[in-house]
Steps between C-alpha positions, in 0.01 A plus 500: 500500500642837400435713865571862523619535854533906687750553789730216399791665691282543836517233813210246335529618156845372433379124709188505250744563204713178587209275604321587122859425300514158703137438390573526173319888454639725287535878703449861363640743749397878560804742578556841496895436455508183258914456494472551894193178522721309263747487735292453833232310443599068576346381212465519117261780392382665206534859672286793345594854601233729643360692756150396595456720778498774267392385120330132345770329303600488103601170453380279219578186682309499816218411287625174486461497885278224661513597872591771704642511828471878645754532810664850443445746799731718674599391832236611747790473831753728338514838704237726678180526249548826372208704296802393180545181642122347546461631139768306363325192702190588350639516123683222485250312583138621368661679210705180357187312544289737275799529246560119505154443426503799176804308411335196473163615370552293158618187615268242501773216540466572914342237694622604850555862685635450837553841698624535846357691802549497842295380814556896532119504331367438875658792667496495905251244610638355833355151533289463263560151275511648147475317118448573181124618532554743830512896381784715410629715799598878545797664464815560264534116414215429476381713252784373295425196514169501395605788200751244394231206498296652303626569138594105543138384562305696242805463189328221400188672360677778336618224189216373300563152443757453813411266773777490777562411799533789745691383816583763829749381731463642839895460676563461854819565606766361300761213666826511327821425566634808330329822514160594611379540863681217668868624345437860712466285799794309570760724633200603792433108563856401525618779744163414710337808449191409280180567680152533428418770295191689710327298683533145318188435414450622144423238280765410219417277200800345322624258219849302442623652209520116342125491537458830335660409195334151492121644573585796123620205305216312658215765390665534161384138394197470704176571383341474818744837645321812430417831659620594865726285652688520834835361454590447874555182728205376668688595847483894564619587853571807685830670527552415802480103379680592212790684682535219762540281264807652303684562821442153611605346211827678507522400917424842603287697715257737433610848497300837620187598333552791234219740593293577231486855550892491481421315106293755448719780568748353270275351222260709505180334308773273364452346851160346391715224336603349830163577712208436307373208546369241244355146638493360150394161313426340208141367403630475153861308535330257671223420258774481234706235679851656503681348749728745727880329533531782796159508671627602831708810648729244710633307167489786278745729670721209591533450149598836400723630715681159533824707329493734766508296800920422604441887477704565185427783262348361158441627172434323188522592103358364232556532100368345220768423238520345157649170437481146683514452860889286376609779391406779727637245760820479331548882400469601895677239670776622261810661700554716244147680474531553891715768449298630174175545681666686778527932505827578370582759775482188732777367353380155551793174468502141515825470708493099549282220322548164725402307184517537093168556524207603706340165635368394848770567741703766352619828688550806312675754679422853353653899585201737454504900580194646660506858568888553516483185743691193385317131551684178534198244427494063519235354339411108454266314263241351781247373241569401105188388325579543054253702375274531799691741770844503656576657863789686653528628844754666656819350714664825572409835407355792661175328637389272717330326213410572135352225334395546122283211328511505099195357368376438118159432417369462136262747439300479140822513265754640727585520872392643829830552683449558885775630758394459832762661766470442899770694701561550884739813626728539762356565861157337380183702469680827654725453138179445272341786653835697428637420172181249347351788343795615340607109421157410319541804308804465347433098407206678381671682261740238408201366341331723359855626272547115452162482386542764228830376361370105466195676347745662281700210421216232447212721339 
């Protein structure tokens, strides 16, 4: 199926992307900056350059579209909600819609228009068990929500001869490993500090991020998914639950409640995020079947922030690249493009190779220069798997660990290549809280210049 797919660079949008490729889908992708998506997003794409927050798009081939899958939206948890700010939430979201749709107003090839939405519809509602038939709420979010809904349900009957599909996804809070709510939580849970927010007893609804993509790809095929859904688990809780349950899964005690006038004073209406309260369900997942692989809070979070427990910092990259999973194993497991991927100013070079080769066992003892500072670093081969993923971690060096797992996956006709990095600094969370920041952020842009050049070198 040919699926035009919106905010393919965003938290779900780039899981959605991968899940479709592996399914055998073929993806359109939406980006204002197409060289820039071309490079970021994990997965091959046919990207088509555009703004829809501000103008439909002129592109012959999205008539050949079958499906759509709408996820663009600027972050709603990105700084105080500004008069400039709440409009740019508002426009990417209700004015894509609306230009997506004139965009599309010829193509009578789409069976399927999926469109998310948040459980933000219900606004402030304390206790009160909510699903797909309970009314909208007030406020800011809400009244996105249901402007963003909208052009999505009636679309339909603006074609004469279309009959589609019209499916709204309702999210609860995202559960990710990387990025979204859980990621802005960990340095307060490991130094014991996270606390209720408010009192604790605002309702949250939430989803595994795994279940998330599996319940879009789900409603793309089935004929049964249509109109409102609620993607959430069946197991809301409070805060309070919720919060207990992070810090006791990381052997920790709960930390001081964060007044919520103190949330307010610094969010502003921002603050609605973390204390409105939404006790939400499903009538509709249920009817269809879909089985939840995290239905409850206790599993879910173990899952995801599994990386995080020996308290290591973490950050992983991802890049699609052309050519076999062979041969993108081969070309970085290569000595030689070590130092090519590397910034020049960091002088990066392979003083000692323990073998003729890189293989399982081998140390490879490099001089690098990082800010005028000049790093002696040991590394060994822990894990060698051809053409699947190979492992080095560090035997002496400047941390207390750095492990870095390789892995190659074959995605469509090339490969998704995946770096995940753990590291632990000297004098334990005291260093992460000191020097993390400024660590992540210069892996970080390891990456994303060693992203650009391989882009450079294999497109």
């Amino acid at each position: 199926m040919k699926v035009l797919l919106t905010g393919a660079t965003g938290l779900v949008g780039r899981e959605v992307g991968k899940e479709l490729v592996r399914q055998g889908h073929h993806v359109f992708v939406v980006s204002r900056d197409r060289d820039r998506a071309l490079r970021e997003i994990p997965f091959p794409a046919r990207v088509i350059e555009g703004n829809l927050a501000q103008e439909p798009l002129r592109e012959d081939s999205l008539q050949e579209v079958e499906a759509v899958i709408h996820l663009a939206g600027e972050n709603i948890s990105h700084g105080r909600w500004s008069s400039q700010r709440k409009r740019k939430i508002y426009d990417s979201r209700i004015n894509s819609s609306k230009n997506l749709i004139l965009t599309l107003a010829e193509n009578k090839n789409i069976k399927t228009f999926i469109s998310a939405s948040a459980v933000g519809f219900y606004g402030d509602r304390g206790d009160e068990i909510l699903n797909e038939f309970s009314c909208r709420g007030v406020g800011f979010l809400s009244e996105v929500c249901q402007d963003w809904e909208q052009p999505v349900l009636v679309a339909n009957r603006r074609v004469e001869g279309s009959s589609f599909r019209s499916v709204l996804l309702r999210f609860g809070m995202v559960l990710s490993p990387f990025g979204g709510a859980l990621s802005k939580m960990m340095i307060p849970v490991r130094m014991g500090l996270a606390g209720c927010l408010g009192e604790g007893c605002q309702w949250m609804s939430w989803i595994h991020i795994d279940d998330l993509v599996q319940l879009i790809l789900n409603c793309l095929t089935n004929k049964e998914a249509q109109g409102v859904i609620n993607a959430v688990s069946p197991e809301a809780v409070t805060n309070k639950e919720f919060m207990f349950t992070v810090n006791q899964i990381f052997k920790k005690k709960m930390g001081p409640p964060l007044p919520a006038f103190i949330l307010k004073a610094f969010l502003g209406e921002m603050s609605q995020i973390l204390l409105y309260s939404q006790r939400v369900e499903s009538l509709v997942i249920e009817k269809l079947g879909f089985k939840f692989k995290f239905p409850q809070l206790q599993k879910a979070l173990e899952d995801v922030t599994l990386l995080w427990l020996d308290g290591a910092g973490v950050l992983c990259h991802e890049q699609y690249l052309p050519g076999s999973p062979e041969k993108n194993f081969i070309y970085f497991s290569e000595v030689k493009n070590f130092e090519q991927n590397i910034l020049p100013e960091h002088k990066l070079k392979v003083e000692f190779l323990s073998a003729q080769k890189v293989e399982l066992g081998t140390q490879i003892r490099y001089r690098v220069k990082v800010h005028n500072l000049l790093i002696h670093w040991v590394t060994e081969i822990k894990k060698w798997q051809p053409s699947v993923q190979f492992e080095a971690s560090q035997v002496s060096g400047p941390y207390i660990k750095f492990q870095q797992v390789h892995r190659f996956e074959a995605m469509g006709e090339g490969t998704l290549v995946i770096d995940l990095i753990q590291f632990r600094l000297p004098l334990g969370f005291f260093g992460y809280l000191t020097f993390g920041y400024f660590i992540l952020k210069e892996i970080d842009v390891f990456f994303q210049l060693r992203r650009r050049r391989l882009f450079q070198l294999k497109f």
